[in-house]
VOKEMI-882453 format. One line per field, with one value per residue (C-alpha): x negated, y, z negated; residue number from 1. Coordinates in nm, 4 decimals, padded with zeros to 6 digits. Layout:
BEGIN
x = [X,...]
y = [Y,...]
z = [Z,...]
i = [NUM,...]
//
This chain:
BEGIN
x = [00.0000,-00.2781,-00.5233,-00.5461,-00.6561,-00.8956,-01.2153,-01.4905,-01.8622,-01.9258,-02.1789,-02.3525,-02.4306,-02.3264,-02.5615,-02.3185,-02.2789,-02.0758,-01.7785,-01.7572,-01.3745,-01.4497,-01.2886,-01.5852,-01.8613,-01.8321,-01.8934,-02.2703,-02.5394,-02.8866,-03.0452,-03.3882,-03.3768,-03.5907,-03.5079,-03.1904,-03.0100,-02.8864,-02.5094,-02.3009,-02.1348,-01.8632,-01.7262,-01.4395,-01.4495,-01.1413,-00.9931,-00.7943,-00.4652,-00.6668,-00.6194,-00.9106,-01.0379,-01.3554,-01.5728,-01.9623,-02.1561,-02.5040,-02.7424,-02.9960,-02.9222,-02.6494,-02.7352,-02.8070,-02.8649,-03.0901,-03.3970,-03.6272,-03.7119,-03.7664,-04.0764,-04.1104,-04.1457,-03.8081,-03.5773,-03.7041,-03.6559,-03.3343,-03.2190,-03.3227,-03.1222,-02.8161,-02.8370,-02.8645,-02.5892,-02.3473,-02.4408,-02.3535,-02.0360,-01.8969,-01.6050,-01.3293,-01.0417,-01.1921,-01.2951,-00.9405,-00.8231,-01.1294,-01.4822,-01.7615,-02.0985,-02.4106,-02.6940,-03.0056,-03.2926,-03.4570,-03.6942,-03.4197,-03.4615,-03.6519,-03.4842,-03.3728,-03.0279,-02.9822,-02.8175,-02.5718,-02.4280,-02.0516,-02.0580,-01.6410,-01.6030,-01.9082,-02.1420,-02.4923,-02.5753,-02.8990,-03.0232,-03.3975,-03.6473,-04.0118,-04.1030,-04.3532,-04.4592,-04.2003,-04.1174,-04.3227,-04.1302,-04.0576,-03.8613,-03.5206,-03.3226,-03.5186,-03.4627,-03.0784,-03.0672,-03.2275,-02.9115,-02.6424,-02.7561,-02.6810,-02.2789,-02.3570,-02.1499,-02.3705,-02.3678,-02.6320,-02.7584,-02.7739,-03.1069,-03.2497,-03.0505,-03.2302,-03.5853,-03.4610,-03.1829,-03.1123,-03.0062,-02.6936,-02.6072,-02.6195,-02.4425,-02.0448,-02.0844,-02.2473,-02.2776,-02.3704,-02.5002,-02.2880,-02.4593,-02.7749,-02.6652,-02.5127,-02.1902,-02.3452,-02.5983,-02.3041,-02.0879,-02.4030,-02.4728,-02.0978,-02.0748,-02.4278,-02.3165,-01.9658,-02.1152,-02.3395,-02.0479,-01.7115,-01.5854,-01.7219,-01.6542,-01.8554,-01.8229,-01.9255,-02.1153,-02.1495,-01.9215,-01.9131,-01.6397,-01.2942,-01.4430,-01.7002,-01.4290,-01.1537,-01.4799,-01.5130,-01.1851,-01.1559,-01.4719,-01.2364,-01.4682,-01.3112,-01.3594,-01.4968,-01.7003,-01.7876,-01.7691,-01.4947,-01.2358,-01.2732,-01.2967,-01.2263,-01.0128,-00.7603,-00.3958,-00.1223,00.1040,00.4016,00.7391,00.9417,00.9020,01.0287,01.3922,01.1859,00.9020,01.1607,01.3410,01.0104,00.8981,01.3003,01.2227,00.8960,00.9599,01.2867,01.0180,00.8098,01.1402,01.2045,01.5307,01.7692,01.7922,02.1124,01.9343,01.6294,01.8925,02.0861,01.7475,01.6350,01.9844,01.9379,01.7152,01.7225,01.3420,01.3017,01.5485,01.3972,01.0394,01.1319,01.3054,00.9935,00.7571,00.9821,01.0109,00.7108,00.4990,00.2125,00.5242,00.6066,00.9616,01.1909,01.4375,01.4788,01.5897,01.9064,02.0104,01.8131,01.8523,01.7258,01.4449,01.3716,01.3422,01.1487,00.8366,00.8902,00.8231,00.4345,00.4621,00.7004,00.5571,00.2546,00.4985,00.6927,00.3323,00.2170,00.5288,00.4283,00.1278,00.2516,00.5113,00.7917,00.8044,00.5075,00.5865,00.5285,00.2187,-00.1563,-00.4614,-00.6091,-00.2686,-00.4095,-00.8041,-00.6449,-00.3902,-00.6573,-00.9128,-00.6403,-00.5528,-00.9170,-00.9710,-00.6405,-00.7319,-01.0997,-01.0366,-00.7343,-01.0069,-01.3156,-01.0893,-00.8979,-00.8955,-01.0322,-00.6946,-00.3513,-00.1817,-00.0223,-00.3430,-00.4298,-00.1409,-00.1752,-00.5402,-00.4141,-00.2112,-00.4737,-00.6783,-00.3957,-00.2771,-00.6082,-00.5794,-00.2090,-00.2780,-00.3814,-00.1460,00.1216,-00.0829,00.0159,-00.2261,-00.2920,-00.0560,00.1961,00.2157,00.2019,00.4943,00.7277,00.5878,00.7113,00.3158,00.2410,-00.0570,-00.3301,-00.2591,-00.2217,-00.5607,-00.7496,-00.5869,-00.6000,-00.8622,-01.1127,-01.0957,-00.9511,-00.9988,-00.9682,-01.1811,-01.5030,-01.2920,-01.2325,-01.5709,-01.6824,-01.4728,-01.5647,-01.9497,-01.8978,-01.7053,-01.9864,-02.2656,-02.4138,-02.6403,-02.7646,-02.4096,-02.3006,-02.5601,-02.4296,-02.1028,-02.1188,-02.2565,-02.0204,-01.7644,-01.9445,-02.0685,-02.3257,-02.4169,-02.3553,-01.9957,-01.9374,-02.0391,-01.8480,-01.5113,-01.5083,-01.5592,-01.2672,-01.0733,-01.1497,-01.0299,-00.6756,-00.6150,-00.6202,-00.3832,-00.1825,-00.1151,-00.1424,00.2091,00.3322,00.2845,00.3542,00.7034,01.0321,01.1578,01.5091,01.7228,02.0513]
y = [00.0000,00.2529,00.1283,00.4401,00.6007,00.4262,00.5171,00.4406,00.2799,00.4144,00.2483,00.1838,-00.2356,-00.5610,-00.6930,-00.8730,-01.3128,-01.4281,-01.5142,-01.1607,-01.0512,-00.8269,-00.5239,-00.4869,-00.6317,-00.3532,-00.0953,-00.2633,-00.0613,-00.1686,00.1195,00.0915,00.2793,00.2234,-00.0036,-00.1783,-00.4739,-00.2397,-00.2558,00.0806,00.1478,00.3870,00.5316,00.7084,01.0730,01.1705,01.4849,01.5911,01.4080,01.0817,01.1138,00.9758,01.3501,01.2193,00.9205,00.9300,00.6949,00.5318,00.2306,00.0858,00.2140,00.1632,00.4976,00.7233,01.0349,00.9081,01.0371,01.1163,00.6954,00.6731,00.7450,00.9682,00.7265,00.5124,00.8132,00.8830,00.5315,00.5115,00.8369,00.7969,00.4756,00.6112,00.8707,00.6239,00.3988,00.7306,00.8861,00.5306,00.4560,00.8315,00.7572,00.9991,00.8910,00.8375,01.2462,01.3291,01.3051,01.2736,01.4155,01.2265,01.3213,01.2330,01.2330,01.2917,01.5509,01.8518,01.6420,01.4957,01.8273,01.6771,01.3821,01.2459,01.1681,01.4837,01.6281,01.3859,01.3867,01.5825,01.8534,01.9014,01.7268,01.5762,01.7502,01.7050,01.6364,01.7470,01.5045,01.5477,01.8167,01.7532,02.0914,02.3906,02.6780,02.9641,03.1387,02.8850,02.6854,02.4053,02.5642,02.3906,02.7405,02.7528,02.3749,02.4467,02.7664,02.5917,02.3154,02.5588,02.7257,02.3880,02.4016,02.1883,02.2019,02.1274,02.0164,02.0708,01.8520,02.0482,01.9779,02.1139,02.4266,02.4585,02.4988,02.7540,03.0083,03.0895,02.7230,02.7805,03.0206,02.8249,02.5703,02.4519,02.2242,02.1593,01.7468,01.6841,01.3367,01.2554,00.9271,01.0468,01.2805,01.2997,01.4775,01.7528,01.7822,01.7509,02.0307,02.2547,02.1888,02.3000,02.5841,02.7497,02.6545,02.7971,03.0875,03.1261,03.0742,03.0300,02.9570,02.6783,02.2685,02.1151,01.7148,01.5250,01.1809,00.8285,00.8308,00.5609,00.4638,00.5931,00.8007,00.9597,01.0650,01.1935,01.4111,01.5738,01.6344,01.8173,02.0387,02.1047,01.9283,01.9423,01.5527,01.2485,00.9803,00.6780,00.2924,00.4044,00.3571,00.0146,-00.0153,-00.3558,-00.2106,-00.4666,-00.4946,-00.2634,-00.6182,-00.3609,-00.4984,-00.3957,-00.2302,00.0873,-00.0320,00.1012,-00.1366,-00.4587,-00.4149,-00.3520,-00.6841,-00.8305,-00.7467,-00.8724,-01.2283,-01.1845,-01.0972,-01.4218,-01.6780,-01.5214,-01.3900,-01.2963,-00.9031,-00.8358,-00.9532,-00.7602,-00.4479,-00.5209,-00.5722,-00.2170,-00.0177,-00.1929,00.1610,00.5076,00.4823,00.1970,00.3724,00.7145,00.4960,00.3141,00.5900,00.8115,00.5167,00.4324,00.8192,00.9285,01.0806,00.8265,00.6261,00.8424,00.8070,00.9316,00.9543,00.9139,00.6102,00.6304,00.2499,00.0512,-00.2732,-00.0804,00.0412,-00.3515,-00.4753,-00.1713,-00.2422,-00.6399,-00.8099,-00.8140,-00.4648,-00.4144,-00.6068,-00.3854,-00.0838,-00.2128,-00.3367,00.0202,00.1494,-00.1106,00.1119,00.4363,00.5689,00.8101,00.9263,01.1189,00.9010,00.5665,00.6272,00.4659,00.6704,00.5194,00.4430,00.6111,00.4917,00.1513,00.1557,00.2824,00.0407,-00.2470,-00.2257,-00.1616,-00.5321,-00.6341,-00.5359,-00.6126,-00.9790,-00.9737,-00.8135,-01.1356,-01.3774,-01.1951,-01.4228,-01.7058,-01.8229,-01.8145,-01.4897,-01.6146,-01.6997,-01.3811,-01.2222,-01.3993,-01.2615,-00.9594,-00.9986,-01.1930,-00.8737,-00.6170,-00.8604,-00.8984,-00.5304,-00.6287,-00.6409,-00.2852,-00.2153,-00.3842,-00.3118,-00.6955,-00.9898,-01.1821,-01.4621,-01.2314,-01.0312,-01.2921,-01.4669,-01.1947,-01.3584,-01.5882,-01.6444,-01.9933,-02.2132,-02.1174,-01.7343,-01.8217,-02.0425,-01.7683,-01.4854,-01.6486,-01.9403,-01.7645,-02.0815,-02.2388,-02.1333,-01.7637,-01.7110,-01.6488,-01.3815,-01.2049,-01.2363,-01.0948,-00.8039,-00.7501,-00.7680,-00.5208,-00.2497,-00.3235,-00.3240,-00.6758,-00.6922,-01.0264,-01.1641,-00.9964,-01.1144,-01.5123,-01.4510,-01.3156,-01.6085,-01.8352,-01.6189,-01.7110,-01.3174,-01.1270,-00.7557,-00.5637,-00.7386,-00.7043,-00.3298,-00.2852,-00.4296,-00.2515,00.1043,-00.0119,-00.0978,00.2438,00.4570,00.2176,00.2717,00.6633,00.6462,00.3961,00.5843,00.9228,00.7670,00.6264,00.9711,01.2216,01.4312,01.2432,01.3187,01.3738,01.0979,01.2156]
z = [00.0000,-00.0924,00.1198,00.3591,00.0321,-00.0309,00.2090,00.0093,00.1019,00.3920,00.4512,00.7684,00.7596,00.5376,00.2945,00.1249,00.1813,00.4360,00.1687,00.0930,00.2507,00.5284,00.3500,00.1106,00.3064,00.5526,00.2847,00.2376,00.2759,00.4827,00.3779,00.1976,-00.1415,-00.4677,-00.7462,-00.6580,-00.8533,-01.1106,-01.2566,-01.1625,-01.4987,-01.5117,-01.8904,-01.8928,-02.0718,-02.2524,-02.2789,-02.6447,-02.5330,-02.5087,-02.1108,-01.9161,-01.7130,-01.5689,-01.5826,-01.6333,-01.3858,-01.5134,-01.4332,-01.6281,-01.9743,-02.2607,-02.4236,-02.1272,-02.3091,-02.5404,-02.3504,-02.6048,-02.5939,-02.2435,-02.0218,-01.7647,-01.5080,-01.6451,-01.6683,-01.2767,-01.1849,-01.3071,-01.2040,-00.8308,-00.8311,-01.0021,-00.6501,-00.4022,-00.5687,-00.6086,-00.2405,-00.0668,-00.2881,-00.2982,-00.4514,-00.2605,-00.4042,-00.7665,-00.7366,-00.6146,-00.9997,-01.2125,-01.2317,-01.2229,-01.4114,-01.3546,-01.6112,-01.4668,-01.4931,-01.2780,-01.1180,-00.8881,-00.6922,-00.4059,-00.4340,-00.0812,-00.1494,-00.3548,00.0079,00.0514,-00.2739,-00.2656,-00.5177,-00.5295,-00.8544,-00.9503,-01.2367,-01.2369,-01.5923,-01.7285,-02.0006,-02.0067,-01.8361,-01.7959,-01.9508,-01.8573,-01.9412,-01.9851,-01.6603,-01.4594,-01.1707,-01.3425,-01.6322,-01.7066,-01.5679,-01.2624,-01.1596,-01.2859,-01.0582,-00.7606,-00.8279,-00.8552,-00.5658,-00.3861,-00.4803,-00.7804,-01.1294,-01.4385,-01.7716,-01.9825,-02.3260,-02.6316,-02.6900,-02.3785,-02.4331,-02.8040,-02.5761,-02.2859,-02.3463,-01.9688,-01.9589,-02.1511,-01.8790,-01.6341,-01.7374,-01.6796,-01.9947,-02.2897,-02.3725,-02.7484,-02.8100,-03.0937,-03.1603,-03.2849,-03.5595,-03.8749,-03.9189,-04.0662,-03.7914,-03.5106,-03.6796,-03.6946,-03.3365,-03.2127,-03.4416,-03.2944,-02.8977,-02.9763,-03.1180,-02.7935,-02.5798,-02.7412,-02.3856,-02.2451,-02.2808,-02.5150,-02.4507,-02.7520,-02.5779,-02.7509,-02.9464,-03.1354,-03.3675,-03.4032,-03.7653,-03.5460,-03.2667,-03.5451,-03.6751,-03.3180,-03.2840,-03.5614,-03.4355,-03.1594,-02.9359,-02.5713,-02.4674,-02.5427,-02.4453,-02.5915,-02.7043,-02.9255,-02.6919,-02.7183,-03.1349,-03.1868,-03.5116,-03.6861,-03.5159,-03.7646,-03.7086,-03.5304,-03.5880,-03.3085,-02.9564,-02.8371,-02.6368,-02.3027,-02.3422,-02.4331,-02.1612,-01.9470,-02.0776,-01.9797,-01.6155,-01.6535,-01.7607,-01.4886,-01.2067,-01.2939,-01.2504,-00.9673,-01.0568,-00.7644,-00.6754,-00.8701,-01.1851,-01.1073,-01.0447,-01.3497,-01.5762,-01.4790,-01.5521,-01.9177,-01.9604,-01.8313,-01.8682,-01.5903,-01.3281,-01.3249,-01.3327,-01.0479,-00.8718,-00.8966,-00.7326,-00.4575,-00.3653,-00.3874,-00.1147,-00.1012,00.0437,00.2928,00.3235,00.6085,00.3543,-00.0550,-00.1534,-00.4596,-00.4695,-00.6897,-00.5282,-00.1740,-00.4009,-00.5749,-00.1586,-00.0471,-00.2879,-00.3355,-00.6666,-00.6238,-00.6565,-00.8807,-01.1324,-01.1021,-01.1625,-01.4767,-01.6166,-01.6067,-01.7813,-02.1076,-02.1189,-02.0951,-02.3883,-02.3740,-02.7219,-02.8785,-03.2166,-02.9524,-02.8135,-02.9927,-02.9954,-02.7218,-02.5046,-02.1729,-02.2155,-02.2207,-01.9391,-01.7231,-01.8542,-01.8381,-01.4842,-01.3804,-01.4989,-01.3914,-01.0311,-01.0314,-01.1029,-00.8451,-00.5977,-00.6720,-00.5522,-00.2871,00.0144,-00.1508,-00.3958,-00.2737,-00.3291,-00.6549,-00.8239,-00.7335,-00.8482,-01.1869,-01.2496,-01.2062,-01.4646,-01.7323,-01.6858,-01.7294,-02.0395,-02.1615,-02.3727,-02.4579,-02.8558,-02.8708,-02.6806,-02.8549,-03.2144,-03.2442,-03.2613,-02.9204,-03.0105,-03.1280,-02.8261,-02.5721,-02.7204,-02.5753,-02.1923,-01.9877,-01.8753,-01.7460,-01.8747,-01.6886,-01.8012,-02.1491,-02.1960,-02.0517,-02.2945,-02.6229,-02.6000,-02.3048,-02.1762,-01.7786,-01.4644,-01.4968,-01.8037,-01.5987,-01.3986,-01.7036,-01.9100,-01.5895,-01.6445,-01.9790,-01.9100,-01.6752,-01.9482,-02.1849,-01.9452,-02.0095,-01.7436,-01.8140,-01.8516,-01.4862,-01.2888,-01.4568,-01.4322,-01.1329,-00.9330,-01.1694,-00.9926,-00.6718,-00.5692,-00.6174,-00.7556,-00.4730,-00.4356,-00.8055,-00.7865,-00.4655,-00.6335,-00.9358,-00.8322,-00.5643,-00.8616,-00.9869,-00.7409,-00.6497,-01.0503,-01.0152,-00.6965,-00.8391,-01.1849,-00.9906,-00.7699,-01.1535,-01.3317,-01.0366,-01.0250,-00.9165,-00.5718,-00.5578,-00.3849,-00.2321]
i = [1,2,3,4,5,6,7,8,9,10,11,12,13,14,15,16,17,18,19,20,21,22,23,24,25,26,27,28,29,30,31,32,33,34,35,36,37,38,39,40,41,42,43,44,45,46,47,48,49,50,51,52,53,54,55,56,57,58,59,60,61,62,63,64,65,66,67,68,69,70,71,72,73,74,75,76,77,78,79,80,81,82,83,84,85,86,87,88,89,90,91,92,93,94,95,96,97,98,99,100,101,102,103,104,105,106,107,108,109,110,111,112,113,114,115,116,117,118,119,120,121,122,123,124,125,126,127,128,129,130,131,132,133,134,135,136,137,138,139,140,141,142,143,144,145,146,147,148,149,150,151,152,153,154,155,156,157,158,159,160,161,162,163,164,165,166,167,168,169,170,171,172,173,174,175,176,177,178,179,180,181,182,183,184,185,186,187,188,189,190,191,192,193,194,195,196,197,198,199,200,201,202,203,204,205,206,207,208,209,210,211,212,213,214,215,216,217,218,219,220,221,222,223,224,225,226,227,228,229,230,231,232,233,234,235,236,237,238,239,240,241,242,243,244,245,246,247,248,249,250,251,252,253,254,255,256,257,258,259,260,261,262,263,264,265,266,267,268,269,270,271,272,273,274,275,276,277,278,279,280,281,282,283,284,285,286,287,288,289,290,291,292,293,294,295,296,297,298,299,300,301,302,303,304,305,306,307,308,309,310,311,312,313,314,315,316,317,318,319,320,321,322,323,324,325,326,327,328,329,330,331,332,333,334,335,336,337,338,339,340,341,342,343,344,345,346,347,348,349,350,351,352,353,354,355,356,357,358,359,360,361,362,363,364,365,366,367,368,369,370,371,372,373,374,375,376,377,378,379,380,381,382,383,384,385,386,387,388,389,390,391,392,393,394,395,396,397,398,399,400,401,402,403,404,405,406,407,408,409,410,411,412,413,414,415,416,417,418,419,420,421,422,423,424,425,426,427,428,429,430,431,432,433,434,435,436,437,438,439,440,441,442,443,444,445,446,447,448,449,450,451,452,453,454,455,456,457,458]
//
């Protein structure tokens, strides 16, 4: 449905294996660069309303902005990799709704691939300078002048704006690496940059727990970024569902018997939540209808039950009422269907379609329990999710429980456990790399259609 959206890798030759699909192995690229065989990590950066804003790409490194423990000659490695691997992939769709940074340092100004890097949306973040003496060529302003001559945004680490005030001018953002101080440290840090310049973002990086991020918050940080979104925190044990989410989970269960369309029809009039849901995908302009569609069963045979079942699982993660929503709700619908479709993706072409379908659904399920703020086997118990589905959620175990350790490595950046799981999975690094950032960009389409204004139907 949203493939015309998605025009990403252009790239000019396959280097992927043969039982690559077409689709992706086009998007290889032949040409030479340094390093290679590195993991493309994405982390999504939150803004105050928990809503994923922008993601920060990175290869090589857990902490990126921990520079003061690297060498010289690692931060350039990895920095001139991180280039080639964001100039081939691009990511158009991805920086239709989000912005992308980049953590690198001044010395990628001669960089090669420096050129062919898009600048609408994407901030050059500068986490480590090499240094010289005041007013020389090499200061951190000049290098950050040279870049913002070139149409770049920046953000700028605190720590390089303690050593050269023009910096701070300079800059779009300020990025504080939470994870290395103490809270007392941290609030004297934002109180001195908001004193320097009360106006711009400060984005408070590695964040690591959910203490840490409540902290920033109250700082009036502007967003977030960290491993906190996925604080493995004990379930609350909720008793009951909001009414929109049970009968989400009705039509659900309906979709997977196969109910007949008058069911389906008579399942989604149960809420006022589900029509104007459905109402709003079916009409919206990524359709491109001749003409709004009003009748709910029309709607139910326009998009299919594949689809539909896509739609009605994004409306489990997505609340109505303030009072409904979890911290975390939007980090972990996006994060959710990024699995869901990644793993849908590895074995596209290779299963039949409803294998494929049903990974889909392991991933998207896989984040059900914070979702739900249930315990696995709690939450599952409201499916109708056959065997194979079920072993993989609550015993990581069957057929599709490489699919989804896969997935996982790839959120915590396990590079060891990709490169295994990946050729358990039977691909390799570029294909792995290649389907998640696709999964990336279809997720901000796909919840761009879910979340975008209702069109009218006559």
């Amino acid at each position: 449905m949203f493939g015309g959206l998605l025009s990403i890798f252009r790239r000019k030759a396959s280097k992927l294996s043969a039982e690559v699909p077409p689709a992706v192995a086009g998007r290889a690229s032949d040409a030479a660069r340094p390093g290679g065989g590195n993991y493309l990590r994405h982390r999504p950066i939150l803004d105050r309303e928990q809503r994923v804003v922008a993601y920060e790409l990175t290869v090589g490194r857990h902490r990126p902005l921990s520079t003061h423990q690297w060498q010289p000659a690692s931060r350039k490695l990895l920095a001139d990799e991180l280039l080639w691997q964001f100039a081939q992939a691009r990511l158009e769709a991805l920086r239709e709704h989000r912005q992308v940074f980049l953590p690198v340092g001044t010395d990628i100004l001669e960089h090669p691939a420096l050129a062919a890097l898009p600048r609408r949306n994407v901030v050059l973040q500068m986490v480590w300078h090499a240094g010289g003496p005041p007013g020389s060529p090499d200061t951190l302003a000049a290098g950050m002048t040279r870049l913002r001559q070139m149409g770049f945004s920046l953000a700028c680490s605190h720590d390089l704006l303690d050593r050269d005030e023009k910096a701070a001018a300079l800059a779009d953002y300020f990025t504080v690496d939470a994870g290395h101080l103490t809270p007392p440290e941290l609030l004297d840090v934002q109180r001195r940059l908001a004193g320097r310049c009360p106006q711009k973002p400060m984005l408070a990086m590695n964040v690591d727990s959910l203490e840490t991020y409540q902290a920033c918050r109250l700082m009036r940080f502007t967003c977030f970024h960290g491993d906190f979104i996925a604080s493995d925190e004990p379930p609350q044990d909720r008793v009951d569902l909001p009414p929109y989410k049970v009968a989400a989970l009705e039509l659900l269960n309906a979709l997977r018997r196969e109910a007949s369309q008058d069911e389906l029809a008579e399942k989604v009039w149960s809420d006022p939540t589900l029509v104007l849901r459905l109402l709003r995908v079916v009409n919206s302009p990524a359709l491109r209808l001749r003409m709004p569609i009003g009748d709910l069963k029309q709607a139910i045979a326009y998009l299919g039950c594949a689809q539909l079942y896509r739609w009605v699982t994004l409306l489990l993660f997505s609340s109505q009422r303030a009072e409904d929503r979890q911290p975390m709700e939007y980090a972990w619908r996006e994060s959710a269907l990024v699995r869901g479709r990644f793993m849908e993706l590895l074995v596209t072409g290779r299963l039949p379609e409803k294998e494929c379908s049903e990974l889909f659904v392991v991933g998207v399920l896989s984040m059900i329990d914070k979702l739900f703020s249930m315990p696995m086997p709690r939450a599952l118990e409201k499916f109708n999710l056959p065997p194979d589905i079920m072993d993989a959620l609550l015993a990581q175990q069957g057929r599709y429980a490489s699919y989804l350790a896969l997935a996982i490595a790839c959120e915590r950046d396990d590079q060891a456990a990709i490169e295994a799981l990946a050729v358990a999975c039977g691909h390799d690094l570029d294909a792995v790399n290649c389907y998640q950032t696709e999964a990336l960009e279809w997720i901000v389409d796909f919840t761009a259609v879910a979340d975008g204004p209702v069109v009218a139907a006559s």
